[in-house]
BAFI-3210 file (N, C-alpha, C; in Angstrom, 3 decimals, decimal comma, padded with zeros to 6 digits):
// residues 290
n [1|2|3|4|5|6|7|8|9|10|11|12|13|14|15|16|17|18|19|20|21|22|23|24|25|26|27|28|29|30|31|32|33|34|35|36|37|38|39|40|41|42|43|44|45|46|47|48|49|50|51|52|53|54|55|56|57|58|59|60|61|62|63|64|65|66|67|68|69|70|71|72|73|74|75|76|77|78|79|80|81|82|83|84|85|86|87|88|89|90|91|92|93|94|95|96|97|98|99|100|101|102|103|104|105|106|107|108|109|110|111|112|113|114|115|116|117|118|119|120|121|122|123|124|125|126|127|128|129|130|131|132|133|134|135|136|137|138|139|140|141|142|143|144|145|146|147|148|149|150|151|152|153|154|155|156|157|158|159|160|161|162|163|164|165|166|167|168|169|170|171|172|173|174|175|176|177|178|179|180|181|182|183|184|185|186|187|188|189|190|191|192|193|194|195|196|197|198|199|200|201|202|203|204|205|206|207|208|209|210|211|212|213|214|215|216|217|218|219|220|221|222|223|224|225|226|227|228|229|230|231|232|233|234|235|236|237|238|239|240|241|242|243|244|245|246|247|248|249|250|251|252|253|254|255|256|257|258|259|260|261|262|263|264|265|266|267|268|269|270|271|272|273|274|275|276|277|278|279|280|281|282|283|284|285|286|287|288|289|290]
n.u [083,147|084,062|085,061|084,594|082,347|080,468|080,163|078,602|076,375|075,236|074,465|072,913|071,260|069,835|069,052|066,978|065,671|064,705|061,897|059,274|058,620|060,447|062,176|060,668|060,602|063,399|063,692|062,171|063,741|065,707|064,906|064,601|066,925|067,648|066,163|066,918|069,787|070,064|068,727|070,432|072,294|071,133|070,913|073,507|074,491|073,228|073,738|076,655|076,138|075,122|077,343|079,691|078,378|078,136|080,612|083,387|085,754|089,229|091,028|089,522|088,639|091,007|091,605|089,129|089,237|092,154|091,966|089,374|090,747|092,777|091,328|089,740|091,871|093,995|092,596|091,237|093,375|094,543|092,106|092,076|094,326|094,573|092,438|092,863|094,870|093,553|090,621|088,202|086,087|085,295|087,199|088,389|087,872|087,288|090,048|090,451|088,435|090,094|092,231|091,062|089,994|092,463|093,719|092,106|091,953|095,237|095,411|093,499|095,359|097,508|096,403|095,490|097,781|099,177|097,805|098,020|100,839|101,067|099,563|101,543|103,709|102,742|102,543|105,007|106,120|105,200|106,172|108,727|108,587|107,497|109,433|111,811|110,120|110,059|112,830|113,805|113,263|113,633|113,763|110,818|110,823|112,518|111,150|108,854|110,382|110,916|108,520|107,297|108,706|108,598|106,236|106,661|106,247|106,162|108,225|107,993|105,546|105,650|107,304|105,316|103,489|105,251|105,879|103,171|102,574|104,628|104,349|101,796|100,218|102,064|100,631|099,240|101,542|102,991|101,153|100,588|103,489|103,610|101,490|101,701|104,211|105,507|103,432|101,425|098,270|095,957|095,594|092,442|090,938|089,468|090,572|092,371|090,560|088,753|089,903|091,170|088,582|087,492|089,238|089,527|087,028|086,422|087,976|087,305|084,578|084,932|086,415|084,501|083,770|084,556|084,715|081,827|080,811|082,286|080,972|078,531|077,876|078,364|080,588|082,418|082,119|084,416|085,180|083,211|082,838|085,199|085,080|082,989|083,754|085,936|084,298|082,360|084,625|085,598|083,681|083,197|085,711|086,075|083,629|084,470|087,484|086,340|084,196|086,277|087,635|086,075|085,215|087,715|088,727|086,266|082,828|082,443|084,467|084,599|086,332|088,635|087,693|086,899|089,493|090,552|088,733|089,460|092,007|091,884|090,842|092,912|095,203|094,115|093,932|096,648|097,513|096,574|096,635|099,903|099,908|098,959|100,332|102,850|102,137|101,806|103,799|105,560|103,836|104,311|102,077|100,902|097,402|096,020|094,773|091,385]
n.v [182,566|179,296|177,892|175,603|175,033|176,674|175,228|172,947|173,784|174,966|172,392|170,699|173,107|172,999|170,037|170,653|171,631|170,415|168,436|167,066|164,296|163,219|162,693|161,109|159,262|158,523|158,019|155,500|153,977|153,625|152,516|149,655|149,037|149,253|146,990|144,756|144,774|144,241|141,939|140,292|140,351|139,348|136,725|136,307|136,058|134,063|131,665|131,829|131,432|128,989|127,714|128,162|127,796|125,769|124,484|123,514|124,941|124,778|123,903|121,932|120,393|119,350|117,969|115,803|114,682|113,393|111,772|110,405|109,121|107,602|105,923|104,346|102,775|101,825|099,853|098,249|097,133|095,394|093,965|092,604|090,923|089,599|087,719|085,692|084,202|083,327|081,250|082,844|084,859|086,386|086,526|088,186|090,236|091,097|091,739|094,008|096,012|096,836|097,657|099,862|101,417|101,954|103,403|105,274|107,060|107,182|109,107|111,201|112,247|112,853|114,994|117,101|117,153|118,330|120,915|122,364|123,222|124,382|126,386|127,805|127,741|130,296|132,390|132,561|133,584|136,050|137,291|137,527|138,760|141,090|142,014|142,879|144,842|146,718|146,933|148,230|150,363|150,169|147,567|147,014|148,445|146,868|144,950|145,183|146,492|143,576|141,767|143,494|143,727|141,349|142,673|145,109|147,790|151,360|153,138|155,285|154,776|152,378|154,316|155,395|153,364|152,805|154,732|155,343|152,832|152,708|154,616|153,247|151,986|149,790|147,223|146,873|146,792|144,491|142,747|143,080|141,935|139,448|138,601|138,888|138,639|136,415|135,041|133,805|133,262|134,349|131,806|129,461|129,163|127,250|124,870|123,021|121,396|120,653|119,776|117,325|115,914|115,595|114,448|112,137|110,906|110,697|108,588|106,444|106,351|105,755|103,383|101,488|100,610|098,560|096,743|095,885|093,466|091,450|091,076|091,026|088,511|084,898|083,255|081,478|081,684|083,090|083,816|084,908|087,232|088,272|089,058|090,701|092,857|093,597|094,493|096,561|098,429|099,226|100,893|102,504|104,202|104,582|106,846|108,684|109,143|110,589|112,775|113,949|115,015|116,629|118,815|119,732|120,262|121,113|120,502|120,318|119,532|116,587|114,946|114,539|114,405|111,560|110,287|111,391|109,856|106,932|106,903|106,679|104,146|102,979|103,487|102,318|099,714|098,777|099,248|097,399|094,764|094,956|094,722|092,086|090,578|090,552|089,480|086,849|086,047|086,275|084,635|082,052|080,720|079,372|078,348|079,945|077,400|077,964]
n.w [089,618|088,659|085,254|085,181|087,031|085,570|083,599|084,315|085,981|083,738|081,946|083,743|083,749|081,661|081,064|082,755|081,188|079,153|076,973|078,933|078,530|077,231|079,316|081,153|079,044|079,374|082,191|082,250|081,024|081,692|084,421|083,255|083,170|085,041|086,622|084,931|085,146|088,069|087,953|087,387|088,686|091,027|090,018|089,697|092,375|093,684|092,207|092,409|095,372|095,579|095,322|096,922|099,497|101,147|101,103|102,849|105,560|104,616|106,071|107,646|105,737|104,466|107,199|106,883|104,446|105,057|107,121|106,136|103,811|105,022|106,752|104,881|103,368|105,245|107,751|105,539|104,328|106,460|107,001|104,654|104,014|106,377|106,282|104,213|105,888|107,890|108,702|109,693|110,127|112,115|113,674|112,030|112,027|114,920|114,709|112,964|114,365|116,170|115,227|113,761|116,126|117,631|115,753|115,113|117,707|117,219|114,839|115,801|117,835|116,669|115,208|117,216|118,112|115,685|115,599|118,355|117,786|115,782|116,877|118,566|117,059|115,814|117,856|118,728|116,639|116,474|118,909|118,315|115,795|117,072|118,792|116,653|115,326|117,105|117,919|115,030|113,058|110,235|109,359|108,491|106,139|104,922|104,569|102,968|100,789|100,006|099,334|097,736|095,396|093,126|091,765|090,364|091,420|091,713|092,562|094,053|095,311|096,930|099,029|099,932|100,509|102,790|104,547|105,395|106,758|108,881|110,409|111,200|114,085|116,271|116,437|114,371|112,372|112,847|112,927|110,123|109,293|110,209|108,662|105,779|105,019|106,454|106,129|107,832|109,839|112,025|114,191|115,064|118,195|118,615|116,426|117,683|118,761|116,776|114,791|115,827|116,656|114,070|111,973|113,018|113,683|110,925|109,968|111,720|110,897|108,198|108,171|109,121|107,242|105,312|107,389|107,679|106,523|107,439|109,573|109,550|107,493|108,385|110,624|109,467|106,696|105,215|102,750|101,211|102,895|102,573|099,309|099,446|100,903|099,346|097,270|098,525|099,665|096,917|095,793|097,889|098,002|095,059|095,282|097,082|096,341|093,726|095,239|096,625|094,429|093,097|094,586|094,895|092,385|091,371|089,823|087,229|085,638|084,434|083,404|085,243|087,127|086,998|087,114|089,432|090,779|090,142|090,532|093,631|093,844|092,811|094,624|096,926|095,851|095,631|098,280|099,287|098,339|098,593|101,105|101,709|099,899|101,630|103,685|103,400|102,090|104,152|106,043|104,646|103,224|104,959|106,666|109,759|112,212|113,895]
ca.u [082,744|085,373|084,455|083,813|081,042|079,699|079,300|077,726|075,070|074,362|074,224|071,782|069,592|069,647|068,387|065,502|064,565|064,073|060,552|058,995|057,962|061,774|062,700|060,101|061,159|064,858|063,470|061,443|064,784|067,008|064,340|064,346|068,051|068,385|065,615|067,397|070,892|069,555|068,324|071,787|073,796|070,480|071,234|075,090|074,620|072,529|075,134|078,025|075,833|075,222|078,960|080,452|077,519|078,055|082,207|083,725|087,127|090,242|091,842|088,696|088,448|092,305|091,801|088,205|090,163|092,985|091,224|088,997|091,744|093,429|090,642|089,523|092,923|094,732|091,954|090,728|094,411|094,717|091,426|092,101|095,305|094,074|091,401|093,882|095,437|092,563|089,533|087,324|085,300|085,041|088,780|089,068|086,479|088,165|091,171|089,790|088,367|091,276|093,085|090,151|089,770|093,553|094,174|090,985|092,917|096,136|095,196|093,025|095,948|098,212|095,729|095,425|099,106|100,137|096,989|098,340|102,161|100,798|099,257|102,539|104,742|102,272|102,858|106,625|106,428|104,284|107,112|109,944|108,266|107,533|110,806|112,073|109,954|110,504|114,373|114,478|111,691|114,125|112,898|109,586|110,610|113,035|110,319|107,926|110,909|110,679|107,225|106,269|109,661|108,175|105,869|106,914|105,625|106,454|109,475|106,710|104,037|106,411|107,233|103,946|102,963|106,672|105,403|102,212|103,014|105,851|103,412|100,896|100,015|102,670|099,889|099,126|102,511|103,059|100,012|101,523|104,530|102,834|099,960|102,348|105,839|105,570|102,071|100,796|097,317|095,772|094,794|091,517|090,976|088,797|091,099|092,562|089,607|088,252|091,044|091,306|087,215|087,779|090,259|089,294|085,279|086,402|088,762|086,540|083,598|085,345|087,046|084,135|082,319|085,137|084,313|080,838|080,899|083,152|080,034|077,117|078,603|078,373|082,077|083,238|082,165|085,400|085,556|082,280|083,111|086,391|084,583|082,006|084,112|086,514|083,358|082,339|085,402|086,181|082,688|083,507|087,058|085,798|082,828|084,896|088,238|085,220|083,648|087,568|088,305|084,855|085,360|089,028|088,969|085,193|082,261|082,062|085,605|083,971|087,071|089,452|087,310|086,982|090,854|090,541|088,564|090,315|093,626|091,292|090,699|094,319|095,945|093,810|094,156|097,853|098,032|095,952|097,957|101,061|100,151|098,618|101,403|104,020|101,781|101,661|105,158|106,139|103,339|104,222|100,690|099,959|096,759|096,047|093,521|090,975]
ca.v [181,174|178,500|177,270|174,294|174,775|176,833|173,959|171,832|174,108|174,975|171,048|170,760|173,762|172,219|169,182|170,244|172,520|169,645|168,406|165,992|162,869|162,477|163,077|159,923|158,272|158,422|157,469|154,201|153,104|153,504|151,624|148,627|148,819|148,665|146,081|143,891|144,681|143,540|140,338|139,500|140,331|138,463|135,120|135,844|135,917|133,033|130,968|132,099|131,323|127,419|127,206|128,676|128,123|124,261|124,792|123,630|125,585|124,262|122,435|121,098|119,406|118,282|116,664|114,884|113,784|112,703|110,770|109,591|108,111|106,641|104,590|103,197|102,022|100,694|098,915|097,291|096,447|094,639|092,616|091,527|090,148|088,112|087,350|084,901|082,894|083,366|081,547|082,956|086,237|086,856|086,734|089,099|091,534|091,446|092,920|095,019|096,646|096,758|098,644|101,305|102,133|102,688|104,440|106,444|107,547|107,834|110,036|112,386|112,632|113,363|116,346|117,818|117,528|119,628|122,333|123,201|123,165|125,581|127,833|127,584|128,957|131,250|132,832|132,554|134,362|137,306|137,587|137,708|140,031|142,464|142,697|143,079|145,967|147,834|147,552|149,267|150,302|149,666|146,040|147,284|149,329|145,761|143,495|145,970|146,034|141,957|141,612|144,174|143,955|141,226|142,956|146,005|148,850|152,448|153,576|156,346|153,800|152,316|154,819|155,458|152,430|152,598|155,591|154,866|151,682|153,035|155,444|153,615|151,464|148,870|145,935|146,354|146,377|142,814|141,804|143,001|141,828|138,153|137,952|138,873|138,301|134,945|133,535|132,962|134,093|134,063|130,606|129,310|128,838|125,710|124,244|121,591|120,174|120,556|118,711|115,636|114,494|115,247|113,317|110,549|109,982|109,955|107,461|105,343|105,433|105,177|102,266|100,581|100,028|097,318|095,577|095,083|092,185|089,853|091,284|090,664|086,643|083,535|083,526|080,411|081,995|084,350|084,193|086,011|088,310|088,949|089,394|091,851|094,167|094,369|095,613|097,964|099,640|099,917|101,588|103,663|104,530|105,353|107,595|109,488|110,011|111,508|113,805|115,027|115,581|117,792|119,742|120,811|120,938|122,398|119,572|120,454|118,406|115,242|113,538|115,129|113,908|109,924|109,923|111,066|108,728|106,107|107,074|106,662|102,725|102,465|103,202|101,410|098,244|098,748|099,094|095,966|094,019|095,156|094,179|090,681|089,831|090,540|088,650|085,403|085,795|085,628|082,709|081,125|080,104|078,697|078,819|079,932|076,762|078,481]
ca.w [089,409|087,699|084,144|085,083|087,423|084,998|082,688|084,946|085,880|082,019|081,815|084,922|083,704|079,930|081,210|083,417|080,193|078,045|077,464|080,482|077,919|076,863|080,959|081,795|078,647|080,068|082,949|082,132|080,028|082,845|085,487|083,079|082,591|086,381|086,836|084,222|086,242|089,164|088,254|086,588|089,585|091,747|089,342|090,077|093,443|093,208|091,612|094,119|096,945|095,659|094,747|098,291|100,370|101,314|100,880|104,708|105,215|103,802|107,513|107,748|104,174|104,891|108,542|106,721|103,124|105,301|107,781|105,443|102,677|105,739|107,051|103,915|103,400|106,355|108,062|104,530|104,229|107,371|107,032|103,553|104,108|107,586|105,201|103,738|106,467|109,187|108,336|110,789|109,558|113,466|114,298|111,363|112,647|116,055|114,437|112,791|115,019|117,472|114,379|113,593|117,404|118,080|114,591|114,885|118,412|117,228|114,051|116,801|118,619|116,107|115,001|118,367|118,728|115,378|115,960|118,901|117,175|114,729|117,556|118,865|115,642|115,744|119,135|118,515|114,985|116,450|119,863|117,505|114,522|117,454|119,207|115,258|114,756|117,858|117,609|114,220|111,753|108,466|109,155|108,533|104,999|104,113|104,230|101,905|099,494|099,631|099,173|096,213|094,439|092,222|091,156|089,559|091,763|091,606|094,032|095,150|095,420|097,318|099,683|100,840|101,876|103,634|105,476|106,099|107,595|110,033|111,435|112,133|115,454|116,393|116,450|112,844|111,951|113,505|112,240|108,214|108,663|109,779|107,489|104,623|105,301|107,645|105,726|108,738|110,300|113,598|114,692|115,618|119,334|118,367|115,894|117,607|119,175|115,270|113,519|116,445|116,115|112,442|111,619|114,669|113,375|109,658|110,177|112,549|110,101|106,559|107,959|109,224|105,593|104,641|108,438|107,779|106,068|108,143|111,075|108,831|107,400|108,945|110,556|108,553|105,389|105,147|101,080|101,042|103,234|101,719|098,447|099,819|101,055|098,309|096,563|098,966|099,282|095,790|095,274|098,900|097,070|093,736|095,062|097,603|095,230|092,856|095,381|096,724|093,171|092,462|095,801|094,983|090,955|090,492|089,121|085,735|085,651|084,537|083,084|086,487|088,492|086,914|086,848|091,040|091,674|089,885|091,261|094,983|093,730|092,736|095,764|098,098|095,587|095,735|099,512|099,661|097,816|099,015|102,673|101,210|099,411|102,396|105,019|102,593|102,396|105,559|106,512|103,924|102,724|106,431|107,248|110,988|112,636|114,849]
c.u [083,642|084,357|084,028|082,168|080,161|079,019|078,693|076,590|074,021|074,190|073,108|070,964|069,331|068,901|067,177|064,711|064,380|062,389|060,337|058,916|059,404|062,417|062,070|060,427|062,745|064,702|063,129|062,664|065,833|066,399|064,461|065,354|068,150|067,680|066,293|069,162|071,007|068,978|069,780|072,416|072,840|070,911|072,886|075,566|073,977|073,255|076,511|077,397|075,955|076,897|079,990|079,103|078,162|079,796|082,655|085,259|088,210|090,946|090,685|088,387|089,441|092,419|090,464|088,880|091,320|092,702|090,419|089,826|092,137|092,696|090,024|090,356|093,706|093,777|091,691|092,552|094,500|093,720|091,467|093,221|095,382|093,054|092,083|094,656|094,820|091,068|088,050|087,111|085,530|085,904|089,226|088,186|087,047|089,354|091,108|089,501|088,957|092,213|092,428|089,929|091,652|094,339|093,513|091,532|094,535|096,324|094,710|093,905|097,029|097,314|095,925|096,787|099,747|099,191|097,868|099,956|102,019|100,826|100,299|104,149|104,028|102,585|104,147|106,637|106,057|105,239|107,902|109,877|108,015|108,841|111,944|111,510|109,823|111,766|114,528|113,399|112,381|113,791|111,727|109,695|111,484|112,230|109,460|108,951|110,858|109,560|106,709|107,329|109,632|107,088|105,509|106,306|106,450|107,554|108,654|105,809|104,680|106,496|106,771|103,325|104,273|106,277|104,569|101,849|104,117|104,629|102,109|101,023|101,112|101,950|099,540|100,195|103,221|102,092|100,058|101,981|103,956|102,363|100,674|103,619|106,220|104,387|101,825|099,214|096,661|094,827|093,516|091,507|090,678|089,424|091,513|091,633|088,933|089,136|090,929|089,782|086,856|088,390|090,073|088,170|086,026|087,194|088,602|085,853|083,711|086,301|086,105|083,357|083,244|084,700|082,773|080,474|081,406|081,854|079,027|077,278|078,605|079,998|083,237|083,258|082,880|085,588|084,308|082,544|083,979|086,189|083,809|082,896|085,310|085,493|082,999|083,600|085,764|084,964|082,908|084,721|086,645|084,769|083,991|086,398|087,115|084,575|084,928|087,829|087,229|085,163|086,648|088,948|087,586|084,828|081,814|083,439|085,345|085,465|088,381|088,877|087,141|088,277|091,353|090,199|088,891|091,743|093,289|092,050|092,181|095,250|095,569|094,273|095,996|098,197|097,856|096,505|099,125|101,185|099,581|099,951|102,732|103,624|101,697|103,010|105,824|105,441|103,628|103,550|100,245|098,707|096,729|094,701|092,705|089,627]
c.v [180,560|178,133|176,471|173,763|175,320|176,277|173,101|172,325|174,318|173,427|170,406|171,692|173,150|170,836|168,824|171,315|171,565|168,852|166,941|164,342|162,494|162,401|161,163|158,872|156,992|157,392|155,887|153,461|153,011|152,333|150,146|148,389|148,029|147,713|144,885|143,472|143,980|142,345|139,558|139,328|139,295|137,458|135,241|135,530|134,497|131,731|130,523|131,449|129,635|127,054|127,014|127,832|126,876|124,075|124,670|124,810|124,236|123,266|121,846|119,802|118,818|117,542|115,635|114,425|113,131|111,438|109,708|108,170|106,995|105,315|104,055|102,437|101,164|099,639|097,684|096,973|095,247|093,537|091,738|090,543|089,259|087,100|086,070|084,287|082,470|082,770|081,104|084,575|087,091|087,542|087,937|090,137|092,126|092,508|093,995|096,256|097,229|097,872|099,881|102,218|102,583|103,480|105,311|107,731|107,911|109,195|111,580|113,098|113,329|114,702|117,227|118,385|118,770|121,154|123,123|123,460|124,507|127,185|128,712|128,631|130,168|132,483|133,244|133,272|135,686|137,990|138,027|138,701|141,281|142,806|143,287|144,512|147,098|148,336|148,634|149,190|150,181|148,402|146,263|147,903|147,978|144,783|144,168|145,630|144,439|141,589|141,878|144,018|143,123|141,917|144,514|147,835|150,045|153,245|154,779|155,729|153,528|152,486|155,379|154,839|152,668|153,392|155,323|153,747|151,901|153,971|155,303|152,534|149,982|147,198|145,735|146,037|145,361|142,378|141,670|141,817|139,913|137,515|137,505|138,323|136,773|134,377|133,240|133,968|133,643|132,872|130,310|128,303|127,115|124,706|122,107|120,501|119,642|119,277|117,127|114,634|114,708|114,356|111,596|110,072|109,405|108,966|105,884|104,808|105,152|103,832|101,138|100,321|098,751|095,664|095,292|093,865|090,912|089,833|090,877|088,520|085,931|083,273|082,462|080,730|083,123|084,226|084,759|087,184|088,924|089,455|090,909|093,248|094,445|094,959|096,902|098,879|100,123|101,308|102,714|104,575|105,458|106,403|108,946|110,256|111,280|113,112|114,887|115,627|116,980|119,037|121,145|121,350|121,624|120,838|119,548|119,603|117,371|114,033|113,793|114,154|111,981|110,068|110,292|110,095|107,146|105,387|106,553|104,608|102,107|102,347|102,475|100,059|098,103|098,583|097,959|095,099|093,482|093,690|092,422|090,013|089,528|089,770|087,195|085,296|085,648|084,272|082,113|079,894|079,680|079,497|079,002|079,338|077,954|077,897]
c.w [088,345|086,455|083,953|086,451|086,539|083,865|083,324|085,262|084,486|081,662|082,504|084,307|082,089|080,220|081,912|082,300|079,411|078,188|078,454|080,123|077,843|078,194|080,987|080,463|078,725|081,752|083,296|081,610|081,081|083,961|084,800|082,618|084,194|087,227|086,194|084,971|087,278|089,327|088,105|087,911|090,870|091,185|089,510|091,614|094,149|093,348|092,509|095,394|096,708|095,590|096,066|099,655|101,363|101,789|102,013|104,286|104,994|104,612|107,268|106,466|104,525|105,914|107,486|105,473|104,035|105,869|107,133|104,209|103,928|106,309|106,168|102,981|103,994|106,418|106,906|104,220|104,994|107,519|105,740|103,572|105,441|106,889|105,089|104,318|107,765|108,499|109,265|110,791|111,327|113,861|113,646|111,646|113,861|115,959|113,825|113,249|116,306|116,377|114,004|114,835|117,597|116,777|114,544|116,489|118,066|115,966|114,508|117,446|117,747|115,267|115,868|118,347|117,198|115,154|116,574|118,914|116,420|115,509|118,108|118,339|116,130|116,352|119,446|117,710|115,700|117,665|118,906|116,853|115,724|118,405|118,148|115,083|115,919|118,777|116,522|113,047|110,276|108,354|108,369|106,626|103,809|103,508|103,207|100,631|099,085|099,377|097,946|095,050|093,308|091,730|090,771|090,415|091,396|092,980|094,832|096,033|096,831|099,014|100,469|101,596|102,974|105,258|106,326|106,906|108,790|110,614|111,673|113,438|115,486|116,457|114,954|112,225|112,392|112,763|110,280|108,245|108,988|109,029|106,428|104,447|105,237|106,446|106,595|109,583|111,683|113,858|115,439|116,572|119,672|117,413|116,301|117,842|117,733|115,004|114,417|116,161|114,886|111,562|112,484|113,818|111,918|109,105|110,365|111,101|108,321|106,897|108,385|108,295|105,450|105,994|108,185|107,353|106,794|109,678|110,396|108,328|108,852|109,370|109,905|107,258|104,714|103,462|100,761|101,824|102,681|100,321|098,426|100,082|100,087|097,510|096,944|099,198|097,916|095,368|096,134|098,146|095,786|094,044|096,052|096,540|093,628|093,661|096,006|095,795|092,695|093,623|095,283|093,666|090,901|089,882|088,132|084,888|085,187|084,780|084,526|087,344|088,551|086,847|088,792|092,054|091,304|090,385|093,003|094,850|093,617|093,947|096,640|097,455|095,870|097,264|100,180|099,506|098,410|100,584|102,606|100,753|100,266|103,606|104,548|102,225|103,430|106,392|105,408|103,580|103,706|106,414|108,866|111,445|114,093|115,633]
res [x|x|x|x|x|x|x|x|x|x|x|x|x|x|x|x|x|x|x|x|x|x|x|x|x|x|x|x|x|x|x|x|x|x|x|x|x|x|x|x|x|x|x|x|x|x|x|x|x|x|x|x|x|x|x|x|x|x|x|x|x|x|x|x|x|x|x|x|x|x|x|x|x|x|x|x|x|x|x|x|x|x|x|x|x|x|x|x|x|x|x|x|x|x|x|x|x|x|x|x|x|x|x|x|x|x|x|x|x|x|x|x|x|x|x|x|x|x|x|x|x|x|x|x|x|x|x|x|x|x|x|x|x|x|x|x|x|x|x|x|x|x|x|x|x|x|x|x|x|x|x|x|x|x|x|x|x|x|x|x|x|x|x|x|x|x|x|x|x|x|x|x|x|x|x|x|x|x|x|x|x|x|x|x|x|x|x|x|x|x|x|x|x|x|x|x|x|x|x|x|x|x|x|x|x|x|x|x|x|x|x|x|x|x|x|x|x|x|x|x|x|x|x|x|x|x|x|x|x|x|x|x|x|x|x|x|x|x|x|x|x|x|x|x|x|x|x|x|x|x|x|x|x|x|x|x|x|x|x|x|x|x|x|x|x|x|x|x|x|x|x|x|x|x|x|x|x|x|x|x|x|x|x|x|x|x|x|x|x|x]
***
């Protein structure tokens, strides 16, 4: 028998010879160590779950922030600056909505179209990486050295994965040299249809808050309307740059997140502007009789 089992049993019989009160005192101190454990990691789990739970994935946040910025910009561009040589709330409603329906389509379409672009690379990357690795497996030991060589590994270390990666199944080693190599991972089937009525609705209905107004007014009374909805979008603007900014930075951000959604109000006023100031330059102050 080695020396070191024989300390473990003299350790084992030493500890069922000690007396039974200090056994169940050991006992009771350990149950209310690992009752106290267990709530901590219950309240961490807790925590994690409100934080993640709610969290969409990452395309999905980028087709609904994109879509969204875009239609509470263009459209409220285009009716504020008809605003101003149209005065007929109606006429400007009309267009309006002639610009939210074929932007809320061409934004869908331009989703759909680079999904299935992506799926595309994809399909191409994964042909290529496997005619690559079943010409010559030093591909396979080049790209390891490119990968770990920042950071400092062990020329053994190394060599193991080297190994263990050449021998095993030619689908994982495509699927490495992808994941890691390329950055790229296996596309979801449902994507594009995702990204087109993602990007399409939030387009539609963040651009129709600035039209309600010229639909709700009396259609001669276009300087209330034009009033109204510069309010509501600035308030649409400032709450949404606030809840993009809490999403991506984390809502304990306070002052991040008033300087996101600030920056929201700024660009739309700037785009507003812009397209005001270049349509009153070219009518040159005409109004249009209707």
């Amino acid at each position: 028998m080695s020396e070191k089992t024989s300390t473990d049993i003299s350790s084992v019989v030493e500890l069922e010879s000690q007396p039974h009160h200090r056994s169940d005192d050991h006992l009771e101190s350990n149950r209310q160590s690992f009752t106290s454990s267990g709530r901590s990691l219950s309240g961490l789990r807790a925590r994690m779950f409100r934080r993640s739970f709610w969290k969409p994935s990452s395309q999905t946040t980028e087709d609904a922030v994109m879509g969204t910025a875009d239609g509470m910009t263009v459209p409220f561009a285009l009716t504020a600056s008809l605003a101003g040589i149209v005065p007929n709330a109606r006429y400007v409603m009309l267009a309006g909505l002639a610009e939210l329906t074929a932007g809320a389509i061409s934004m869908a379409l331009g989703g759909l179209l680079q999904a299935r672009c992506e799926k595309e690379s994809y399909i191409a990357t994964v042909e290529s990486t496997s005619a690559d690795v079943q010409d010559s497996k030093a591909e396979i030991s080049s790209i390891i050295d490119d990968l770990y060589a920042p950071y400092s590994f062990a020329p053994d270390t190394l060599a193991l994965v080297k190994r263990d990666l050449i021998m095993a199944p030619v689908t994982a080693q495509i699927d490495f040299i992808v994941r890691f190599h390329h950055g790229l991972t296996p596309p979801d089937n449902s994507r594009p249809a995702k990204s087109a009525s993602t990007l399409g609705s939030c387009y539609f209905l963040a651009g129709l808050l600035g039209l309600f107004p010229y639909i709700c007014v009396p259609k001669h009374d276009i300087k209330t309307a034009l009033a109204a909805s510069i309010t509501i979008e600035a308030v649409a603007l400032f709450a949404f740059g606030y809840v993009k900014t809490g999403v991506n930075v984390g809502w304990g951000q306070l002052k991040k997140n008033l300087v996101g959604a600030l920056l929201m109000v700024a660009v739309g006023a700037v785009a507003a502007g812009i397209a005001v100031g270049m349509i009153t330059a070219v009518n040159k102050g005409e109004h249009i009789s209707v």
